[in-house]
MISEDREN-775503 format. One record per atom (N, C-alpha, C): residue in one letter; x, y, z; atom name; residue number from 1. Coordinates in steps of 0.05 Angstrom, whole numbers. Each point is the difference from the previous one (the first is absolute). Layout:
residues N
<node rest="A" px="X" py="Y" pz="Z" atom="CA" nr="NUM"/>
...
This chain:
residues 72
<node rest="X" px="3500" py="3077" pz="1387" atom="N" nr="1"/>
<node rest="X" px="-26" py="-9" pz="10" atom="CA" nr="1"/>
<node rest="X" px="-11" py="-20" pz="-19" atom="C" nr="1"/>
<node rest="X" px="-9" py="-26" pz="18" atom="N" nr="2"/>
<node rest="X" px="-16" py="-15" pz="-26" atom="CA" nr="2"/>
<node rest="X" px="-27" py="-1" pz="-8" atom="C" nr="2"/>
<node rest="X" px="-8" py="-7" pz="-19" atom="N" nr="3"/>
<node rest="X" px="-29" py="1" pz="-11" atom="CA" nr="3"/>
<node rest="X" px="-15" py="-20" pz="16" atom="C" nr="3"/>
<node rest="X" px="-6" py="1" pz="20" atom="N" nr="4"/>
<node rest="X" px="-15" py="-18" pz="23" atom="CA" nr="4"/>
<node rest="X" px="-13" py="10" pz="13" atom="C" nr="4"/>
<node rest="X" px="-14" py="-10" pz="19" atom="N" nr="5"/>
<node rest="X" px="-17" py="9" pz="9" atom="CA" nr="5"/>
<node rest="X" px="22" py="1" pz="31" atom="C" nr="5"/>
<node rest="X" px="-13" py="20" pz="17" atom="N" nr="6"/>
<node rest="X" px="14" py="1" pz="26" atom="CA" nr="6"/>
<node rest="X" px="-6" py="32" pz="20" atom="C" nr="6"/>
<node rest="X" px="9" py="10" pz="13" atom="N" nr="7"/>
<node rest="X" px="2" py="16" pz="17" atom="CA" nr="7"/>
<node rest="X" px="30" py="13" pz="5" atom="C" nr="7"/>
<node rest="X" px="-6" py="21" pz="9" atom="N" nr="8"/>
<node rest="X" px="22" py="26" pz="-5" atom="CA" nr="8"/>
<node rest="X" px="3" py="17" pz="21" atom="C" nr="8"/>
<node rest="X" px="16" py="4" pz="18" atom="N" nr="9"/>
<node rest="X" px="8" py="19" pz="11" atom="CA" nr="9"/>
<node rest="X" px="13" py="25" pz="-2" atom="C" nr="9"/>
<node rest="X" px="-2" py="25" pz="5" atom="N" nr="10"/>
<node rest="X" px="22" py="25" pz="0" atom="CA" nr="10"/>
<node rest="X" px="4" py="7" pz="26" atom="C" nr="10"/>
<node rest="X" px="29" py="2" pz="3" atom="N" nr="11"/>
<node rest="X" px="10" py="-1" pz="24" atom="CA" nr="11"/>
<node rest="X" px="12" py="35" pz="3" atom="C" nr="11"/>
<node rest="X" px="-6" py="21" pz="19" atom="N" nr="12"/>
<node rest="X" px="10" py="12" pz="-2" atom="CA" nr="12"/>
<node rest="X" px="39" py="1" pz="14" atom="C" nr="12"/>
<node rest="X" px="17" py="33" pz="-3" atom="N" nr="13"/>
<node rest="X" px="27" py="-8" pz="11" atom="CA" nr="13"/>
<node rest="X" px="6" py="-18" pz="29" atom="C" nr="13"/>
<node rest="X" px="-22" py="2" pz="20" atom="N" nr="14"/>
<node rest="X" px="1" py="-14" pz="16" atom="CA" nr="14"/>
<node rest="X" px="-1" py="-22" pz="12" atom="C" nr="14"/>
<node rest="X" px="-14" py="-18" pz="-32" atom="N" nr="15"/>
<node rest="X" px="-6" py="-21" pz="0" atom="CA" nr="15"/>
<node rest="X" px="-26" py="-15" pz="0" atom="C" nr="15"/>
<node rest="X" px="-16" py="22" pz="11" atom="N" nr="16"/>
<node rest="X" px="-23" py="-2" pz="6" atom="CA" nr="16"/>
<node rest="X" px="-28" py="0" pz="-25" atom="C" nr="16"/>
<node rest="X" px="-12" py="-23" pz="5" atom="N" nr="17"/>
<node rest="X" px="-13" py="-6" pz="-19" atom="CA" nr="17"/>
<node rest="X" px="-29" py="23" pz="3" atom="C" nr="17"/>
<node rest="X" px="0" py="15" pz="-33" atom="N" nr="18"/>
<node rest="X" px="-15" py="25" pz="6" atom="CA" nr="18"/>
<node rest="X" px="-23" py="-11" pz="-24" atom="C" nr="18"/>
<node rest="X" px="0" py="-13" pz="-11" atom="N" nr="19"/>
<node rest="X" px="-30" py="-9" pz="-22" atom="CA" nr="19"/>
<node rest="X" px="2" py="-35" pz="-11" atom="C" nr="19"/>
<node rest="X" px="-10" py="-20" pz="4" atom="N" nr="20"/>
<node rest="X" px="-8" py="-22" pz="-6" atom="CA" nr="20"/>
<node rest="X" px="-24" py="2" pz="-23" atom="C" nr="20"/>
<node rest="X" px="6" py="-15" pz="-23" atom="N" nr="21"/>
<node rest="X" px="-27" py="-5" pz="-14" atom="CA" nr="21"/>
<node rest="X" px="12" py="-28" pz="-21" atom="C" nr="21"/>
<node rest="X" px="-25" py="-8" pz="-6" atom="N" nr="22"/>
<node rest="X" px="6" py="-30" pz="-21" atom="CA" nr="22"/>
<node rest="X" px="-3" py="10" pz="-19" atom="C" nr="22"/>
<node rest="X" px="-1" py="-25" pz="-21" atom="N" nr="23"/>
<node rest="X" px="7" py="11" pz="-37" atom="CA" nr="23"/>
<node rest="X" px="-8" py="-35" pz="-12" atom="C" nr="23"/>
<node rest="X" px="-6" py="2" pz="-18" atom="N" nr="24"/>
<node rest="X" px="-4" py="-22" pz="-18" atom="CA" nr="24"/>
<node rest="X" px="24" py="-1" pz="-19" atom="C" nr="24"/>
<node rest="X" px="19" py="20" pz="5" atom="N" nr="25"/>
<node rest="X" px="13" py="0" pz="-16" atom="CA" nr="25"/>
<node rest="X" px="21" py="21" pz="13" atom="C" nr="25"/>
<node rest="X" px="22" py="-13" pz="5" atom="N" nr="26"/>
<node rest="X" px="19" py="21" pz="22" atom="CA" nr="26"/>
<node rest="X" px="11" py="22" pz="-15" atom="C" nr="26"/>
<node rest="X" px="11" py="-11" pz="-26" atom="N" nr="27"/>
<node rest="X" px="20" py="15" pz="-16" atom="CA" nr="27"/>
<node rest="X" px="-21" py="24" pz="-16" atom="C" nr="27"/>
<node rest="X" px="-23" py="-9" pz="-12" atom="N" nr="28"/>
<node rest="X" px="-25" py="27" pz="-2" atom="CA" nr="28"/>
<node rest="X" px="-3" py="16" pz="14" atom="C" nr="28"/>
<node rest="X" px="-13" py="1" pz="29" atom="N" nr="29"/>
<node rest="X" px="-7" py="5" pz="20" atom="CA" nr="29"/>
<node rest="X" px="25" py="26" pz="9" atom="C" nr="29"/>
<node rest="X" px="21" py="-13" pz="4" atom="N" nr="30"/>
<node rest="X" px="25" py="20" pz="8" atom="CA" nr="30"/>
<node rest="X" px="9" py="17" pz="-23" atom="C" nr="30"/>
<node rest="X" px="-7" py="-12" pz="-25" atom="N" nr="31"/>
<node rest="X" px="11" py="28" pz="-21" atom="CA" nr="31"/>
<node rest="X" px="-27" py="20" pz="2" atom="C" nr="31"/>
<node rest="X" px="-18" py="1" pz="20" atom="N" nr="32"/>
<node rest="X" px="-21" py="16" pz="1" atom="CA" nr="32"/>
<node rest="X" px="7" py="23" pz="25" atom="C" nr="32"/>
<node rest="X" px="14" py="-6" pz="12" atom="N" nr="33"/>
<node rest="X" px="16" py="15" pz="24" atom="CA" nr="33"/>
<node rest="X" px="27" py="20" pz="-17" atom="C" nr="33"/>
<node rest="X" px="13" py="-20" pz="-12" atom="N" nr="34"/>
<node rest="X" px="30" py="11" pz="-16" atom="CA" nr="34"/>
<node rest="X" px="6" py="9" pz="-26" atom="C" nr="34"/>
<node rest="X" px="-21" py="26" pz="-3" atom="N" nr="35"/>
<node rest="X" px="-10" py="8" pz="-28" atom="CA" nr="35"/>
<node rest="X" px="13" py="33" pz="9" atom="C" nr="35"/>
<node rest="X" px="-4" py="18" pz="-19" atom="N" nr="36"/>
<node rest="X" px="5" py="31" pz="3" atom="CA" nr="36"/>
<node rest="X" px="-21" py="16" pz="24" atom="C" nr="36"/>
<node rest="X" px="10" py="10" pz="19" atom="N" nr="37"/>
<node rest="X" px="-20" py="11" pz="33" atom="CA" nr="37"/>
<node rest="X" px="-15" py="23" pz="-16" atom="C" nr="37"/>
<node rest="X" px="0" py="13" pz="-21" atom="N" nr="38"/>
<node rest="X" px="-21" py="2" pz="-1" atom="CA" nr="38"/>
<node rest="X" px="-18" py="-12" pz="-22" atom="C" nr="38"/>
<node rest="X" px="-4" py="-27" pz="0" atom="N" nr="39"/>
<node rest="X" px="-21" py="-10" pz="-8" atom="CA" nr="39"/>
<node rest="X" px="-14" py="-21" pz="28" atom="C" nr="39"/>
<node rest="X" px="10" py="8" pz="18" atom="N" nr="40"/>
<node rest="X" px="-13" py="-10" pz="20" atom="CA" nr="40"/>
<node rest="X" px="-17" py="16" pz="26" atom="C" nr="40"/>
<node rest="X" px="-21" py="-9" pz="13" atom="N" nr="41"/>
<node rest="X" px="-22" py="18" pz="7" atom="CA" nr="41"/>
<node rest="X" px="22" py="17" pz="31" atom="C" nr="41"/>
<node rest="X" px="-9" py="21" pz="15" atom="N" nr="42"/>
<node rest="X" px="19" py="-1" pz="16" atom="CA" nr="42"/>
<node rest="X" px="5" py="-12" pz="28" atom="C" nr="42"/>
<node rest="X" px="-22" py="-21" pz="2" atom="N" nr="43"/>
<node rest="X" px="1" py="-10" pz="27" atom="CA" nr="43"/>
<node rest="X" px="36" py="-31" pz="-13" atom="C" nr="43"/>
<node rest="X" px="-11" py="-6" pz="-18" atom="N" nr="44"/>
<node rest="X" px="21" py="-25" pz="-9" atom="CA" nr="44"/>
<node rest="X" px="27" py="14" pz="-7" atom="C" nr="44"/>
<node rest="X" px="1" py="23" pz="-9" atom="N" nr="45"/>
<node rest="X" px="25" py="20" pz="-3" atom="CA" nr="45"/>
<node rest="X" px="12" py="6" pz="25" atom="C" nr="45"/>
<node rest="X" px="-21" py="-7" pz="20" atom="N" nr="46"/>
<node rest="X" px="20" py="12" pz="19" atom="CA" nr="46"/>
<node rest="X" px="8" py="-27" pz="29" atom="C" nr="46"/>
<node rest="X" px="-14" py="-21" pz="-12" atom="N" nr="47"/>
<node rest="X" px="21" py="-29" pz="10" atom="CA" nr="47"/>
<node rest="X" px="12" py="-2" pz="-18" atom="C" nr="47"/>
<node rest="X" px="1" py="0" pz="-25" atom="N" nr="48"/>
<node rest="X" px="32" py="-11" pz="-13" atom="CA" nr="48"/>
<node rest="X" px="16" py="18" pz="6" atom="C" nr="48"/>
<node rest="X" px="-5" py="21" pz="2" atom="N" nr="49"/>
<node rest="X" px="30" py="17" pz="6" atom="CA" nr="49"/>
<node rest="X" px="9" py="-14" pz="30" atom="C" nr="49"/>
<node rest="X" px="-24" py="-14" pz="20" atom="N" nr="50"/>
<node rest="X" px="17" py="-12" pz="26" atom="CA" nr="50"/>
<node rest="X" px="15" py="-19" pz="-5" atom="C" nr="50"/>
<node rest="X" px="-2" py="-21" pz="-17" atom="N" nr="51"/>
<node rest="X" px="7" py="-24" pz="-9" atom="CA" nr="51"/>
<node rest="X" px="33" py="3" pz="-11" atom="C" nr="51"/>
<node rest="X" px="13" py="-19" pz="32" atom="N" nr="52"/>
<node rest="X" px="28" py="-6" pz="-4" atom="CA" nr="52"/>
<node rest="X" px="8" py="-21" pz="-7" atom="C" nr="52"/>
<node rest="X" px="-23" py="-23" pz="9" atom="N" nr="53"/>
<node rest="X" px="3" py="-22" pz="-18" atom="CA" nr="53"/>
<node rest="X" px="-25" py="-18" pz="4" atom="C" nr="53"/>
<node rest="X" px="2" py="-12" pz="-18" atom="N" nr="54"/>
<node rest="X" px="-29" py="-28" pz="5" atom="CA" nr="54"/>
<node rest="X" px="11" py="-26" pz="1" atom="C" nr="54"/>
<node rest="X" px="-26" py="-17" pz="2" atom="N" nr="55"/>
<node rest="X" px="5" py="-30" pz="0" atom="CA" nr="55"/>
<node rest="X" px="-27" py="-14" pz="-12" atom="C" nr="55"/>
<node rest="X" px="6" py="-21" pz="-8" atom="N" nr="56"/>
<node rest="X" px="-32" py="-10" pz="-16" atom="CA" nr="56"/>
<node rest="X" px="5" py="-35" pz="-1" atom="C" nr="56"/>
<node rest="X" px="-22" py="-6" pz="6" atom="N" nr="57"/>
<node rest="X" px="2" py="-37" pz="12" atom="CA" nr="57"/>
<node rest="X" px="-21" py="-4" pz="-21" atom="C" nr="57"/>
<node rest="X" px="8" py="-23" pz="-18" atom="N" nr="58"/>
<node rest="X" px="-13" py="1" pz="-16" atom="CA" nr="58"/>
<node rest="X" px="-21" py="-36" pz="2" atom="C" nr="58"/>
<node rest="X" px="-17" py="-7" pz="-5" atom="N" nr="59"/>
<node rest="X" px="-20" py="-19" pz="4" atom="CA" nr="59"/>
<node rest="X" px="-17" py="-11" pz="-23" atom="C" nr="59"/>
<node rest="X" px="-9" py="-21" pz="9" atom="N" nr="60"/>
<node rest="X" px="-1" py="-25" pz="-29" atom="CA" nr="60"/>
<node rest="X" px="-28" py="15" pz="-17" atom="C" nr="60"/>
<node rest="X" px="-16" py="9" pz="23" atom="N" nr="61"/>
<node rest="X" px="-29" py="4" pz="-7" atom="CA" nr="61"/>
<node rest="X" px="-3" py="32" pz="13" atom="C" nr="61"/>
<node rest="X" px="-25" py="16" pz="-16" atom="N" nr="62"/>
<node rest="X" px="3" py="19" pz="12" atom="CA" nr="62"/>
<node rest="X" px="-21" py="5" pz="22" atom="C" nr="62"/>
<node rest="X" px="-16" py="-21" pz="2" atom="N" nr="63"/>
<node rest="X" px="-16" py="3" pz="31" atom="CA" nr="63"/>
<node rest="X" px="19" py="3" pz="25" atom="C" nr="63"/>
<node rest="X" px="29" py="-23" pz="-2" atom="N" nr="64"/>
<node rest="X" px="13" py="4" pz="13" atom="CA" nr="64"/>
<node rest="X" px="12" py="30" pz="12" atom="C" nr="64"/>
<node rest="X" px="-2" py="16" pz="-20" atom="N" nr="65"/>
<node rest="X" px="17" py="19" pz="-1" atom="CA" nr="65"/>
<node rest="X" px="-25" py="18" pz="21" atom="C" nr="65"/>
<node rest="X" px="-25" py="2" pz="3" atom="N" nr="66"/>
<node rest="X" px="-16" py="6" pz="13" atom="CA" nr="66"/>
<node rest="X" px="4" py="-1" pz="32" atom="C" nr="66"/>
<node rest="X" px="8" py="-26" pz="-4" atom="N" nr="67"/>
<node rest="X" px="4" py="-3" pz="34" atom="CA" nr="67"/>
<node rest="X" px="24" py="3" pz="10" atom="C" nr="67"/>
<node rest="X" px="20" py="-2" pz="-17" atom="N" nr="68"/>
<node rest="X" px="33" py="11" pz="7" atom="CA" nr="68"/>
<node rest="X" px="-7" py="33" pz="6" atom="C" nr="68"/>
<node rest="X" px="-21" py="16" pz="-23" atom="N" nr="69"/>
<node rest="X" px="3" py="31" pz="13" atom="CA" nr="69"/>
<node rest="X" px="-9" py="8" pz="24" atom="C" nr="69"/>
<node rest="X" px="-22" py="-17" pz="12" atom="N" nr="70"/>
<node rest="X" px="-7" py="0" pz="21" atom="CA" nr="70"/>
<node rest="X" px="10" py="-8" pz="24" atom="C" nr="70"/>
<node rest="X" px="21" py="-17" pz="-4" atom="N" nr="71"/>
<node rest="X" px="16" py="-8" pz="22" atom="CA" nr="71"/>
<node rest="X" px="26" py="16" pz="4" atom="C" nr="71"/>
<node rest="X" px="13" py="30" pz="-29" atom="N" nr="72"/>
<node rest="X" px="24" py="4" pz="-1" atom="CA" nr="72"/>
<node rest="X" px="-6" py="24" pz="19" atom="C" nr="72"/>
């Protein structure tokens, strides 16, 4: 993940996109998801355990990234 600003998807096994959010910073942002389950609250413990895979589009500015979440 790079230190940019951008937006993030987790896709559960089906493919199906199950949480969208932006980041000022992709590669921060996601080591906040991919830490030890229990140091995380249990509504977010219990989408990462859905999460088969993601995707993240990353953008020059992060207002951008505002309106990419809104459109994903």
């Amino acid at each position: 993940m790079p230190h940019s600003p951008g937006v993030y998807r987790f896709l559960n096994e089906e493919g199906t996109v199950i949480y969208v959010g932006k980041a000022k910073d992709l590669k921060r942002r996601m080591s906040q998801y991919f830490r030890p389950p229990e140091s995380l609250d249990r509504k977010t413990r219990a989408m990462v355990s859905k999460i088969a895979d993601l995707m993240h589009t990353v953008v020059a500015f992060e207002e951008d990234a505002f309106l990419l979440e809104k459109t994903s």
